[in-house]
N, C-alpha and C positions, 0 to 999 in steps of 0.2 A: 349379470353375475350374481351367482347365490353363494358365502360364505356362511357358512357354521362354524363354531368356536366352540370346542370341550376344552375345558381344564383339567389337565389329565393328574395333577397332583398340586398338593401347596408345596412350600422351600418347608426343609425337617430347620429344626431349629438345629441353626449352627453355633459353632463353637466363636466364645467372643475375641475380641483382640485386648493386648495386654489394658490394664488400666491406667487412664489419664490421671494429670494429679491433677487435684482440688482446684477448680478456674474460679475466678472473680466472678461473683453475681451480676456485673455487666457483661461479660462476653455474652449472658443468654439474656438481657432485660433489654439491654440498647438494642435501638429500630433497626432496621437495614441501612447502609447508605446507599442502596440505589433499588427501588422496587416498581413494578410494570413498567420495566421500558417497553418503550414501541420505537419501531423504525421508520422512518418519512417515508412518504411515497416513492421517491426519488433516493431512495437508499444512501442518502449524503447526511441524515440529522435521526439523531436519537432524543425523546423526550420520556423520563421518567420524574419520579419524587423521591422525596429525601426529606428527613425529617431534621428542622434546623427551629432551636427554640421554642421548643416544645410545640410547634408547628408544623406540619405535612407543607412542603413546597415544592412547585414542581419547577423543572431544569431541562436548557434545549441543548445540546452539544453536537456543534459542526464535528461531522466526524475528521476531516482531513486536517484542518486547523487546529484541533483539540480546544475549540473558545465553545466557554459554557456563559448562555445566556439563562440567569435567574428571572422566574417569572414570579409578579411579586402580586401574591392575592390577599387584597386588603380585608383589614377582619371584617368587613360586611359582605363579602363574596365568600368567607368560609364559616362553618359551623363557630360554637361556644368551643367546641375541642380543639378547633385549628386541623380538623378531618376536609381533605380532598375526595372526592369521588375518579370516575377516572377519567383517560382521556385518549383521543384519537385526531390523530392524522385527517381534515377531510381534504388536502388538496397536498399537492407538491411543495406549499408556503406554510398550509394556516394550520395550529393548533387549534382543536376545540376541549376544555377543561370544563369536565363537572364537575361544583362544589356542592356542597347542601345548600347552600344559599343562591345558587345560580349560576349559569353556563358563562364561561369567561370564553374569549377568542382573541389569538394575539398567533404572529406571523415567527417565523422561525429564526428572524433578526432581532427580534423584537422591537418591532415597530406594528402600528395598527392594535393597539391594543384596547377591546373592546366589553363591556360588563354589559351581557345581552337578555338575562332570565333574572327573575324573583328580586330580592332588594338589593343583587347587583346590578340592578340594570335600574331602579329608581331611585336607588342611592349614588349610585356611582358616576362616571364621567361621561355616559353617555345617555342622556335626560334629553334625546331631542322630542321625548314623552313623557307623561308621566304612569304610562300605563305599565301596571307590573304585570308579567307573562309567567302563572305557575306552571313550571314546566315541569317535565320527569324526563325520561330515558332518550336517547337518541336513538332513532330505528333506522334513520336512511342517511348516507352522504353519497353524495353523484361521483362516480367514475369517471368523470371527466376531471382533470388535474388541475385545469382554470374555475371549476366550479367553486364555488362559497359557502352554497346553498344547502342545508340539512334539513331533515323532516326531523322532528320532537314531539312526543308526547307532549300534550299540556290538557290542564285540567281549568273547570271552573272553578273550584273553591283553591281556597289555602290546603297545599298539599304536606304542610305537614309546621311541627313546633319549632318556632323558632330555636330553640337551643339542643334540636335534634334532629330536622329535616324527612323524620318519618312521614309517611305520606298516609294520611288520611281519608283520600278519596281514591279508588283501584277505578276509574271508569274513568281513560281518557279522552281526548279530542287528538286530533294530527293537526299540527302547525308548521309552513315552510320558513322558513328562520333563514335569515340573510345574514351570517356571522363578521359583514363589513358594516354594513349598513345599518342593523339593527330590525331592518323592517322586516315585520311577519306577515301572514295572514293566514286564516284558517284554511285548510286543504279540507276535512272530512270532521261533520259533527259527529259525536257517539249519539248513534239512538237508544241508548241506555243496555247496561248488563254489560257492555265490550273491556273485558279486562288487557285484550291486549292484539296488537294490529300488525300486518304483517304483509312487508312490501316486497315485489318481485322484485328482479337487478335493474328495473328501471327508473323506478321509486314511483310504480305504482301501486297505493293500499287496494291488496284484493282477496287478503284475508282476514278475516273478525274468530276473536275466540268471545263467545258470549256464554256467563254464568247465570245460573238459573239456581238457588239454592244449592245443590250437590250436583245438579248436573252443568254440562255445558253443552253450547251449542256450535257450529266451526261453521262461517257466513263465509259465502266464495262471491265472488264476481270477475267475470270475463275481463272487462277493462272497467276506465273510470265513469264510463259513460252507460256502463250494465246495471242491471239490476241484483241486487243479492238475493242469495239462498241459500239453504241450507243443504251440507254436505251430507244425506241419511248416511251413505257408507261409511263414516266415520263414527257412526251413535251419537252418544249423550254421557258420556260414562271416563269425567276428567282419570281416573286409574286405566280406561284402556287405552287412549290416545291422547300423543301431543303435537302438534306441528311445529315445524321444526324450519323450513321455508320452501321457495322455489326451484326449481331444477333450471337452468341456464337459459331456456327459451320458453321459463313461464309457461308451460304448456303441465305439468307435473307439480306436484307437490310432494317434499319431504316428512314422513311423519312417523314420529318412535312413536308404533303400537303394540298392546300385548300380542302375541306370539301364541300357534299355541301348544306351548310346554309353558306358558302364563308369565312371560318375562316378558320387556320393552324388548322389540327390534326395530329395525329400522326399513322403512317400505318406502317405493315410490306410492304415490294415489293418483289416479285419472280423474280430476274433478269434471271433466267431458263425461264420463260412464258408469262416475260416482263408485269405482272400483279401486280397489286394490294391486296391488303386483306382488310380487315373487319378491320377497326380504333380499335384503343387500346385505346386512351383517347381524346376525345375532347369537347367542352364546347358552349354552347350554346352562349355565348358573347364575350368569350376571345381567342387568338388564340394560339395553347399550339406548342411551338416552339423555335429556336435560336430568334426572330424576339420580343420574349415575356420573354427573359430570365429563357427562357425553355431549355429542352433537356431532353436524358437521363441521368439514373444515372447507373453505370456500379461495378459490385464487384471486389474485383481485380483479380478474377481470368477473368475478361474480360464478366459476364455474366448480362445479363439485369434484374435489380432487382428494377427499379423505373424509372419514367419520373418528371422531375418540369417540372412547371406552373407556371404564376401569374395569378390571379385576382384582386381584390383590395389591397390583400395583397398576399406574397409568399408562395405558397402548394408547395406541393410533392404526387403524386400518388404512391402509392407501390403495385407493381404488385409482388414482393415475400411477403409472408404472413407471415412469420419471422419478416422483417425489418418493416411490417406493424406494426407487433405488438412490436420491438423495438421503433418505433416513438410514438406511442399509449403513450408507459412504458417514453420516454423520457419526452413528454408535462406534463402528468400530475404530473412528477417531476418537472418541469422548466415551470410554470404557465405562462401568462399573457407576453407571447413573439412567434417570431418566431422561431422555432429549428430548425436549418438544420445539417444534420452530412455532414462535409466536408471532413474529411478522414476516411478510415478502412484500418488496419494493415491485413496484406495477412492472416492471420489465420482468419480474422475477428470476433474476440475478443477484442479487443480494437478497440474504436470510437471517434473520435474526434467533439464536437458538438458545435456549434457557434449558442447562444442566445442574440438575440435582438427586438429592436422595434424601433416607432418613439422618444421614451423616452429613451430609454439603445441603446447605442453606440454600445455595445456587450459585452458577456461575454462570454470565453471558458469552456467547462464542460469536463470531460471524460466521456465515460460510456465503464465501465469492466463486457463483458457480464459475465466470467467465475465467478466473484463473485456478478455477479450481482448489479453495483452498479455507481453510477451518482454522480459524484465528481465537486467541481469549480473548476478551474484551475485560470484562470487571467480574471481582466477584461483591457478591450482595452484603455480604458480612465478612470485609476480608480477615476480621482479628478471631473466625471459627478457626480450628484445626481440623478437619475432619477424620483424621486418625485420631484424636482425643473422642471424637464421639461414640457414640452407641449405635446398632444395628437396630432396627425396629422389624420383628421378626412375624409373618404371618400363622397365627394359629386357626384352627377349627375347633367346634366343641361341641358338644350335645348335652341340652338342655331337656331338664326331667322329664318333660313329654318326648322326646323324639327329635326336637326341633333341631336341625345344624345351624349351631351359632358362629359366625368367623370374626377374626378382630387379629390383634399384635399384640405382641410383647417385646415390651424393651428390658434387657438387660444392663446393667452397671459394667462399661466394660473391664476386660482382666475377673469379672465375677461368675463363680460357675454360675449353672440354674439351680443350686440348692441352699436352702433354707431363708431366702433372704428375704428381708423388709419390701413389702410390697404396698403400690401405689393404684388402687382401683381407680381409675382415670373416664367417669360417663360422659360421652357426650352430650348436647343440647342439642334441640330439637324440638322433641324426638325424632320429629322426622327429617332424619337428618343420619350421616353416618362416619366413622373415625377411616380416615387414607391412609396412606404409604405416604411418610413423606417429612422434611423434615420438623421439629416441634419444639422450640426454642424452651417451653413449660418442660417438655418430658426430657429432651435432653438435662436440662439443670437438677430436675430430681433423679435420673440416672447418675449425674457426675456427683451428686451426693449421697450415692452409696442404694439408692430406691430401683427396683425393679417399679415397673409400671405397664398395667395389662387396661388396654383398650378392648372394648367388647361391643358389637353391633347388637343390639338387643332384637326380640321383634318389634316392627314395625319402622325401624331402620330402612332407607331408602336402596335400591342399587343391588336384591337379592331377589325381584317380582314381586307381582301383584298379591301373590298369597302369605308370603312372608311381610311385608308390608299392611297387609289388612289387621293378620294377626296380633297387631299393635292398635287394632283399635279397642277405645273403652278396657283397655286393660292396663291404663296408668297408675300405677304405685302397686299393681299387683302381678298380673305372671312378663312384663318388661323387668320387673326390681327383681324375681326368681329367675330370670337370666343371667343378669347382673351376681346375684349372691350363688348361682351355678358358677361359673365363669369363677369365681373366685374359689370357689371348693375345688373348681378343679385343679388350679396354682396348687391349691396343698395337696390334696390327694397325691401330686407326683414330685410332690416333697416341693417345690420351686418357691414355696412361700413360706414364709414360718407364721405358722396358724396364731403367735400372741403379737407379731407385727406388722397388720393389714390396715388400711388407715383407705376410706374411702374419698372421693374428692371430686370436684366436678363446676362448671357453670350455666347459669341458665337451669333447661331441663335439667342436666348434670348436678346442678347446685342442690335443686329439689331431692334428685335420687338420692344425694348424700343423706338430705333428712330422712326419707323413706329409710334409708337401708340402716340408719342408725335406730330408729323408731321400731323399723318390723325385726331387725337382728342384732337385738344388743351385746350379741356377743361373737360376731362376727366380726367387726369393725371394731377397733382400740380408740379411734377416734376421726373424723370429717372436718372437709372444706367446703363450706358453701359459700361458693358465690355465684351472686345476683341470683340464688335460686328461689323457684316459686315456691308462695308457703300456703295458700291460699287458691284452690280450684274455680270457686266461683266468682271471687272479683277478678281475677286476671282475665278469665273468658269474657267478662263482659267490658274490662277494659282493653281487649284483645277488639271485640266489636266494634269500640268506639273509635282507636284506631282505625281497621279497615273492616267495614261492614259487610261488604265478599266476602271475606273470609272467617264472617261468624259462624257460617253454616258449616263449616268443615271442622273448625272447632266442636261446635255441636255435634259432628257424626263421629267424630275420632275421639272426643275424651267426655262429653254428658252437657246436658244442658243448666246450667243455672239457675235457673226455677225449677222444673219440671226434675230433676238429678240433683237436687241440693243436696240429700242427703248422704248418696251415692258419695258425691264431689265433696263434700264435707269429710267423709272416712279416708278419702286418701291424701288430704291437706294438712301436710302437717303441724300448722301452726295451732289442731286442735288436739293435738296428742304428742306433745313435748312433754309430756308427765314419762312418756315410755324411754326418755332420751338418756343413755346411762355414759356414754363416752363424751370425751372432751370435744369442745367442737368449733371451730375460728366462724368467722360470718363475713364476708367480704361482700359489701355493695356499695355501687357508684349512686351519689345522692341526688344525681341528676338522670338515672336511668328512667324512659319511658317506654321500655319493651317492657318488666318487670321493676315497677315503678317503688320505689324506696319504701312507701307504706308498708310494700309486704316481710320487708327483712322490722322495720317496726314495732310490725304485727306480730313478729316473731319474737323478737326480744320481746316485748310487751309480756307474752305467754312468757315466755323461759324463768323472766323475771318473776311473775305469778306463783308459778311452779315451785322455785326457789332452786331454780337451776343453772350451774355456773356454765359463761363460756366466754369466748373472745370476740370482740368486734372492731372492726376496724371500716371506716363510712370516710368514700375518698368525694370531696366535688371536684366539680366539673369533670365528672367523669360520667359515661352512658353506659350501654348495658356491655361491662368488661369496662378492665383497666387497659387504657389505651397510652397516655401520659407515661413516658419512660422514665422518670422519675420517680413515679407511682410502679411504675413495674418493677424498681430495682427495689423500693420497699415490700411491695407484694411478695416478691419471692424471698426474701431476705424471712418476713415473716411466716411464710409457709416452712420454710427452712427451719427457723427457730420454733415453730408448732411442731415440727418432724420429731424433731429431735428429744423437743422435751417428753413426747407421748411414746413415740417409737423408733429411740435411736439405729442410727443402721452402724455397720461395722465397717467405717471408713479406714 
């Protein structure tokens, strides 16, 4: 089956709904109370987290008894922030929980509970070693409902810092992990360059993706007992192929490759004839992939029964005609949101389905095919209204070359689209890009009175490989003329009022704010930066020392550090804060090791030099973003009182 996808128009921007009135700064700062549920195998127990004392904890709840068993992860099983990683179902019993600190496993009663990875498992109560297992991701749990048994990443060195669990080593090992027992043993060493390994439904490893500076290479083998090689029909060239996994009888391989109108689609590959097939789904605009928060979707007997996509907002393709017409039976139950089913119980009978939008936060639903019938469960944030919220509206735009930029705009609801206070909102990244969906930040500057225009710059993921390139080595210069287009165009059709535009962002974002205060001082009234880079050449090389894979891509996409100093020097802003003429807030976590505190420092340091005023506010124990909801109901309390004082809106 061959699908093609045109977008035959975006939504016109509509008209908003009356206006809410002025909500308490926690209705948008407080955590969820209930986020990644997942559904037991057995369709009888749901385990998600919940944020309890300024800690992420996670919770098992029998569904027919309504008894919630808390599962209690001691602070040497969770990071300095009290951050959870996620977690999965591997049998009809057993939980397995990722922390930063190490893989926890505990049974659905909560009994057997077991600290199995990193200094949970040397620290904790289960010492029948003392050997610590650096682990990373889980790739395999056995379909079998008595099994225990998972495949893990693990690595030789320390994969990452104690008080942030970043992983410093990309080149792992496969380990079988006994989630009762505690005992492992290595399954497959990496013969070096393997960032990442990839098991058919039997939990056999018989793919390798292997990095080569800027290229890669995709290692197959027959079974465990073959020898590998390399797949030529797939190249060398991480921008044209990804693999994505098996097709049911391991005979096939799935793989978002470019296309060619130069977008990801989605192919079978014959690794028998080292060929290609005839596309399964791809889209005339968007490129349907991991790169577009795509992929497949899998049944649990392991068999391919759909692909997502985004476009302006998130689909799903259903290539079994069952689940097509389960999704059909779900929307027109659960109107006027996105539905995605995030879990099915191994009979597939029971379905776990997660409804939202840019107004609803989320709501959980059940649907019991056997009785046919689509129940609510919980919502994520029940004290949201989502009639108080805002519409998060898809735009297009054309940047002064030519280029089609797409992105959103939220409006203030009850507010036309004329003249109003506007919120230039960049993403981080860059490579990386703004959804459909809901935005707990842009909702709170909408309900105070802020329009807020989100913009995919180039180089932005999820629009192909050409648009995407176009972002490379073009940091602080035609990406921030995206950005400062995008914002000319709000005025030009009156939506803004050209003396109340106030730009803002984190991470990448954070930086653009400096950029675009730096190259247009009179575009911008005033900026937020946070956690943004200020400095090109030490974060590249502190980017390296982190993960040394991905030096080389750093290097292709924004310059090299020695050889580009100078280059990387002109667009860092912490050397040209003399050009800074608007007021400007500074927000960084003093324990962030993505964008490590030195560089917001380094920044004052300069501003101070200069003899230039601004605001800063340096939160610990916090990482890269303010994660602590305490800390967020001060953040935004303070962006609020920076709004206002530079460019009030007309509440």
């Amino acid at each position: 089956m061959r699908i093609k996808i045109y977008l035959v128009c975006l939504s016109v921007l509509l008209s908003s709904p009356l206006r809410a009135e002025k909500l308490p700064v926690e209705v948008f700062a407080n955590p969820p109370a209930f986020t990644d549920m997942t559904l037991s195998r057995d369709g009888k127990f749901v385990a998600y987290k919940a944020e309890y004392e300024d800690a992420e904890r996670v919770f098992i709840r029998e569904l027919e008894t309504k008894k919630v068993q808390a599962v209690e992860m001691p602070s040497n099983a969770t990071n300095f922030y009290g951050r959870i990683g996620g977690m999965s179902w591997i049998s009809e019993k057993r939980l397995l929980i990722r922390s930063y600190m190490g893989y926890v496993a505990i049974d659905n009663d909560g009994d057997d509970y077991k600290m199995l990875t990193g200094p949970a498992r040397t620290w904790g109560v289960n010492r029948q070693d003392n050997q610590r297992i650096n682990a990373g991701s889980m790739i395999y749990s056995s379909r079998d409902t008595e099994s225990d048994r998972v495949l893990v990443n693990e690595y030789d060195q320390a994969v990452g810092d104690m008080r942030t669990g970043f992983t410093k080593s990309a080149e792992p090992n496969v380990i079988s992990l006994d989630t009762r027992s505690g005992f492992f043993m290595r399954e497959l060493e990496n013969p070096g360059g393997v960032v990442d390994w990839v098991p058919d439904r039997e939990g056999q490893i018989r793919l390798g993706v292997k990095v080569k500076g800027i290229k890669i290479e995709v290692m197959y083998r027959d079974d465990e007992n073959a020898p590998w090689r390399i797949l030529k029909g797939l190249g060398d060239d991480p921008l044209e192929v990804i693999p994505l996994g098996f097709s049911y009888d391991g005979k096939q391989i799935y793989v978002s490759k470019i296309s060619s109108d130069g977008r990801f689609a989605v192919y079978p590959y014959d690794p028998a004839s080292d060929q290609l097939g005839e596309s399964l789904l791809e889209h005339g605009l968007y490129d349907i992939g991991p790169t577009n928060f795509g992929g497949p979707v899998s049944a649990p007997d392991g068999r391919l029964i759909g692909i997502r996509y985004y476009t302006e907002v998130a689909r799903v393709f259903w290539l079994d005609p069952v689940y097509r017409g389960i999704q059909e039976q779900i929307d027109a139950a659960i109107p006027k949101s996105i539905n995605r089913i995030t879990s099915i119980s191994n009979d597939e009978q029971h379905l776990l389905v997660f409804a939202s939008s840019a107004q609803n936060p989320g709501t959980y639903y059940f649907f019991d095919r056997t009785n046919n019938t689509i129940g609510k469960f919980v919502d994520v944030m029940p004290w949201v209204d989502p009639e108080k919220m805002a519409e998060k509206l898809p735009l297009k735009i054309k940047a002064r070359d030519g280029l089609m930029l797409r992105g959103y705009l939220t409006v203030p609801p009850g507010k036309e689209r004329k003249n109003l206070p506007l919120v230039v909102l960049v993403h981080g990244g860059p490579w990386a890009r703004d959804t459909y969906g809901f935005d707990p930040q842009v909702q709170f500057m909408a309900n105070r009175g802020y329009a807020v225009l989100q913009i995919n710059y180039r180089g932005s993921t999820g629009y192909g490989r050409d648009f995407y390139k176009k972002g490379f080595r073009v940091v602080g210069t035609a990406m921030q003329e995206d950005i400062e287009d995008a914002t000319r165009w709000t005025m030009a059709r009156g939506i803004a009022d050209p003396k109340r535009v106030a730009i803002m962002g984190g991470s990448f974002g954070g930086y653009s704010t400096l950029m675009g205060l730096i190259r247009t001082p009179d575009l911008y009234c005033c900026g937020i930066d946070v956690a943004g880079v200020t400095n090109w050449i030490d974060i590249i090389k502190h980017g390296g020392a982190l993960n040394p894979t991905g030096f080389a891509f750093n290097v292709d996409r924004i310059g090299d550090p020695v050889k580009d100093a100078e280059a990387l020097r002109a667009i860092s802003p912490v050397f040209h804060v003399d050009r800074i003429q608007s007021p400007l807030l500074i927000v960084h976590g003093r324990d962030d090791d993505v964008v490590p505190y030195d560089q917001a420092k380094d920044l004052v340091e300069a501003l101070d030099k200069a003899g230039k005023s601004y605001e800063m506010v340096a939160k610990f124990n916090e990482p890269h973003g303010i994660y602590n909801y305490k800390n967020r109901i001060d953040f935004y309390k303070q962006v609020e009182a920076f709004l206002t004082k530079h460019m009030p809106a007309d509440y």
